[in-house]
N, C-alpha and C positions, 0 to 999 in steps of 0.2 A: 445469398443463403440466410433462412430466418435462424437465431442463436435461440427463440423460445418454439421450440419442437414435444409435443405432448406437455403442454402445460410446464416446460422444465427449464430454467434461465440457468447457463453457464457462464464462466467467467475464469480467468485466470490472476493469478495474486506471483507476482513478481518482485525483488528486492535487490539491492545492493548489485546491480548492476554495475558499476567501476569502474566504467569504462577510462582505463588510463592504468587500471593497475598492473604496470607492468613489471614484475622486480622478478629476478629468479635467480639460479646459482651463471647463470651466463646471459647477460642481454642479449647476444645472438644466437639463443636455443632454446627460448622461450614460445610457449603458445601465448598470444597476446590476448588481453581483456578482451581485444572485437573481434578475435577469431569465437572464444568462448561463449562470445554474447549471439555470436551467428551459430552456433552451435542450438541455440537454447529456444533462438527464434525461429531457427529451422523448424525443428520438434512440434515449437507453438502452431506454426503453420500448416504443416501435415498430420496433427492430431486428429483432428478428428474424421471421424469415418474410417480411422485409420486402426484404431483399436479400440475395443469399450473398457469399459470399467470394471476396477475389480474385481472378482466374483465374491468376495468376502461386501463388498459395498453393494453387491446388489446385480452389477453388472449393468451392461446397455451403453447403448451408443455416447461416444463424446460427442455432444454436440459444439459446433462452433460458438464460441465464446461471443457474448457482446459486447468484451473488449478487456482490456489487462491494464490491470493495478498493479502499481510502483511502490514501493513503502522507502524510496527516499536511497540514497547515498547513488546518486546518479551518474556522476565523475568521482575520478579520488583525488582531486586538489583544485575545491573550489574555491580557495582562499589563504592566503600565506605567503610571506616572503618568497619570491621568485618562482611563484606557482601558476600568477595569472596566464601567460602566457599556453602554460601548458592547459590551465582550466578551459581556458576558447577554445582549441584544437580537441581536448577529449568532449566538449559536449556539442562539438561538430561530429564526431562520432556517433554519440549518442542519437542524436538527431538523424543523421542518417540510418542507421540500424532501426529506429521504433521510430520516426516518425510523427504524427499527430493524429490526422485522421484514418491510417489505413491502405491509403494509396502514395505519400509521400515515403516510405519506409523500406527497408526489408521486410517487417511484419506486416501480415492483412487485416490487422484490427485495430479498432480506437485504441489509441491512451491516454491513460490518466497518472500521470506521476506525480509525485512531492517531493519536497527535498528532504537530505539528510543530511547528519554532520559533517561529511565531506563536501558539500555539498556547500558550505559554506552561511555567507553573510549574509545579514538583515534586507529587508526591501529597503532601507533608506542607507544601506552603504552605500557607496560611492565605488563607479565600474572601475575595474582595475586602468590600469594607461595606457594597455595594450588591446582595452576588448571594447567590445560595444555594452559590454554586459556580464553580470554572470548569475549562477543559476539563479538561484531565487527572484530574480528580473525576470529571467527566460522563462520561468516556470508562469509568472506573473504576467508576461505575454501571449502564454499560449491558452490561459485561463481566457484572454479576451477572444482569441480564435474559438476555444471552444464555446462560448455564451454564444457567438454572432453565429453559431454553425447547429440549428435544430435537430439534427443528429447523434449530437453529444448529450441531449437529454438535460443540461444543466440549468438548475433553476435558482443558484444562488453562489454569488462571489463577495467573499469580505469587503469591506471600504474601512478603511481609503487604501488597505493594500493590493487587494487583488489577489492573495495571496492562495487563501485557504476557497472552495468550493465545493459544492453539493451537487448533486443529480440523482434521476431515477429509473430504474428501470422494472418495467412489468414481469411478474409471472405471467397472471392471467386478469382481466379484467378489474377484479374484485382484491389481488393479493399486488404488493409490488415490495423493489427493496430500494431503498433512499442512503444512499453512498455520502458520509462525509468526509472528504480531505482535509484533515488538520495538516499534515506535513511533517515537522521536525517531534512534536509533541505536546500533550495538551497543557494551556497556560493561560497566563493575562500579558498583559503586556509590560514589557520592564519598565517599572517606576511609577506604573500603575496604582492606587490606592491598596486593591486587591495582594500587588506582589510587589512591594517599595522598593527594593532592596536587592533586588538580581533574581535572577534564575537559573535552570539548571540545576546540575548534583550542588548537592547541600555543601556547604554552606550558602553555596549559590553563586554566577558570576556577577562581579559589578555591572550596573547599569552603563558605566561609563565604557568599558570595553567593546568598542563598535564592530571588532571581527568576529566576534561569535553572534550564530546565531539563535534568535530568540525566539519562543512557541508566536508570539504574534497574533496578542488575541485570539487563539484559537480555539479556546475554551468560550471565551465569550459570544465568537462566532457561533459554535457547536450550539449552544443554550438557544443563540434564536432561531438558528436556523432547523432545530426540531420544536419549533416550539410553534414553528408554521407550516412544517411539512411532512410531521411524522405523532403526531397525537389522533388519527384514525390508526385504531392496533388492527388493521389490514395492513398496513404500511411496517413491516422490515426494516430496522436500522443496522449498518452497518456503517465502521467508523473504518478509518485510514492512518496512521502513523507512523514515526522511521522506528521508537524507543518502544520496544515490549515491555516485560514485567516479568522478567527472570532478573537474574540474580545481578546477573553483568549490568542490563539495560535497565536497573534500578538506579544503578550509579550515576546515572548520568542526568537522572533529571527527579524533582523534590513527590516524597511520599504522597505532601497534603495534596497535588498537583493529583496525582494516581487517584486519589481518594474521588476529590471534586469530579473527577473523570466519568467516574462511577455513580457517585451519586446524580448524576445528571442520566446515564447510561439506565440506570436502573429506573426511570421515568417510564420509560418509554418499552416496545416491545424488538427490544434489541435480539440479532442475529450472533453478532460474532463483530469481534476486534481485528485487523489485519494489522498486523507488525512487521519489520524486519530487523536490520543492525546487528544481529549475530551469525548469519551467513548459516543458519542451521534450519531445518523446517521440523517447526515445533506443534504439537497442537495440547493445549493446554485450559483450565477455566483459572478464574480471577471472583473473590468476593471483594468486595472493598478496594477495589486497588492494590488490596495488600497480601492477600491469603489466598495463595495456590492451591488448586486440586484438578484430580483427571478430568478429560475430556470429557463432554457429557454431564460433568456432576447437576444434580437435578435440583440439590439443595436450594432454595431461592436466593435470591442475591450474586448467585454465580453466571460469570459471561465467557462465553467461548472465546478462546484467542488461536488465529492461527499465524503462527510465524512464519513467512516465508524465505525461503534457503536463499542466497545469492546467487544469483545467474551462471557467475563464472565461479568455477569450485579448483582449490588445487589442494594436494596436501602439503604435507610440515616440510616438503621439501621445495616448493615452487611449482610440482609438476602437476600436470592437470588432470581433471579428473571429469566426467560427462557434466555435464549443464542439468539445471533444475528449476524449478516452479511448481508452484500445485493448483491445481486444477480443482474446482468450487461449482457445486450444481443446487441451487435452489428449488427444489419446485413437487410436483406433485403423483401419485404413479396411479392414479385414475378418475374416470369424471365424479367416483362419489369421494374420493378424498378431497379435491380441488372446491366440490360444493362445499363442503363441512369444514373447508381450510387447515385441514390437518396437512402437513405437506412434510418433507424430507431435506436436511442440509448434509450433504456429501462433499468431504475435500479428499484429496489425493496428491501426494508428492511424486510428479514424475522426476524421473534421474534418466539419461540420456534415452533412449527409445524405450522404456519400460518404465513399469510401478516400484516406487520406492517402497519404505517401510512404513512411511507417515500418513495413517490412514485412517479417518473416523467420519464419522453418519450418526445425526443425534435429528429427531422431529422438533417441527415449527407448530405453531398457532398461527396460521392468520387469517 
């Protein structure tokens, strides 16, 4: 099945997946992280053709997605005192449920994930004593599956990590949208000239602290790798990250960081930011890194951000709740708009077989 149907590319934006988070008022009366997660990928998979789109969005067919975006916290113990263990066993999960390309999986579509803070340690930590690996490795291994597999569309991986990577995918001939993976958030590297002194929430972590992990270059990455794939403004940017830019995921990582983000961002003819790390589906703009305003704002300097919800949802009690993602259609709604490159970006928060409330449509250039 083609995912670009009438000039229109879909996609789905998935977060905080956890697999492993298990806690509740009883360990033996819990819905568990992979049930929740099979809950979520079910949905993904019988979406389309299955029900259209809002009618306040316009309406029309879901098309099948050309594959789903991760924004990081992949497991919830990829690092810490007496966690390894459990870290291989949950992203043995993970792995099973989503897979790589489509056919290894429960889900029937590529992915593309990154890590998040749970998610743990650096590419130069050292595997726990119990694993082959942990994520950020594994994430780092499947970056090479996906370059050697022309399917995956991916045109650029960091070095010397492997960490962070790009790809693209077409609307139509003449418009396309160029995906960056940062991962944890954007940065230099610790001890860097750029960022000497740690990173993270301010004051910042030492350098010297090897279990946290670190943006990894990724800001540096970001800079070349638009700087060779996305200066034709036919070309779409669209970035990837675990930290948004709300109030909480401010804390966690430095303002100037947010800023340089932006001013790189605002280069180019950027779409929209995908975030997760608050387990909520947000849709939101950003000027500077620093200055929130609604969705859409049109004022220049602002970039659309959509946060995406966590897979598995419970409430303040442990008990569960439907599964979530949102649902992302770029493209065009007929042959004179597609000439003229005027096109349409629609996201949609679905919640277990129906539309959520998180729902906005703002036009492209390209």
């Amino acid at each position: 099945m083609n995912h670009v149907i009438g000039q229109k590319l879909c996609w789905y934006s998935a977060s905080d997946t956890h697999l492993g988070h298990d806690t509740g008022p009883s360990s033996d009366n819990i819905t568990t992280s992979y049930t929740k997660n099979v809950w979520a990928i079910n949905e993904m998979n019988i979406l389309p053709g299955n029900d259209t789109w809002p009618a306040s969005l316009g309406g029309g067919a879901v098309l099948v997605p050309a594959g789903v975006t991760i924004s990081g916290d992949l497991i919830d113990n990829g690092i810490g005192p007496g966690t390894e263990v459990n870290g291989c066993n949950q992203w043995e999960n993970f792995t099973a449920l989503y897979g790589l390309d489509g056919t290894d999986g429960l889900i029937k579509y590529k992915v593309y994930e990154g890590r998040g803070n749970h998610d743990g340690a650096n590419s130069s930590h050292a595997n726990p004593t119990d694993c082959t690996g942990h994520p950020t490795t594994w994430v780092i291994g499947r970056n090479k599956q996906r370059l050697q597999n022309p399917s995956f569309n991916v045109q650029n991986v960091s070095e010397p990590t492997g960490l962070h990577y790009s790809w693209t995918w077409n609307i139509t001939d003449t418009c396309r949208v160029h995906f960056v993976h940062m991962n944890l958030f954007p940065g230099h590297g610790c001890g860097s000239p750029d960022n000497p002194n740690g990173e993270g929430k301010a004051p910042g972590f030492p350098c010297s602290d090897a279990d946290l992990s670190w943006a990894e270059n990724s800001l540096d990455f970001l800079e070349s790798d638009l700087a060779m794939y996305a200066t034709d403004p036919s070309t779409l940017v669209v970035t990837i990250q675990h930290y948004g830019f709300d109030g909480f995921s401010n804390t966690w990582y430095n303002e100037d960081q947010r800023i340089e983000l932006f001013n790189t961002l605002n280069k180019y003819n950027t779409l929209a930011v995908l975030v997760g790390h608050t387990h909520e589906a947000l849709l939101y703009s950003i000027k500077n890194g620093t200055t929130q305003g609604e969705w859409g704002t049109t004022e220049p300097g602002y970039i659309n951000v959509v946060n995406a919800p966590a897979t598995q949802k419970e409430d303040g009690q442990h008990n569960a709740l439907p599964s979530e993602f949102m649902v992302l259609e770029a493209g065009f709604n007929s042959e004179e708009d597609a000439k003229a490159g005027t096109g349409v970006f629609r996201v949609a928060q679905r919640v277990g077989h129906g539309w959520g409330t998180v729902l906005g449509s703002v036009p492209f250039q390209c």
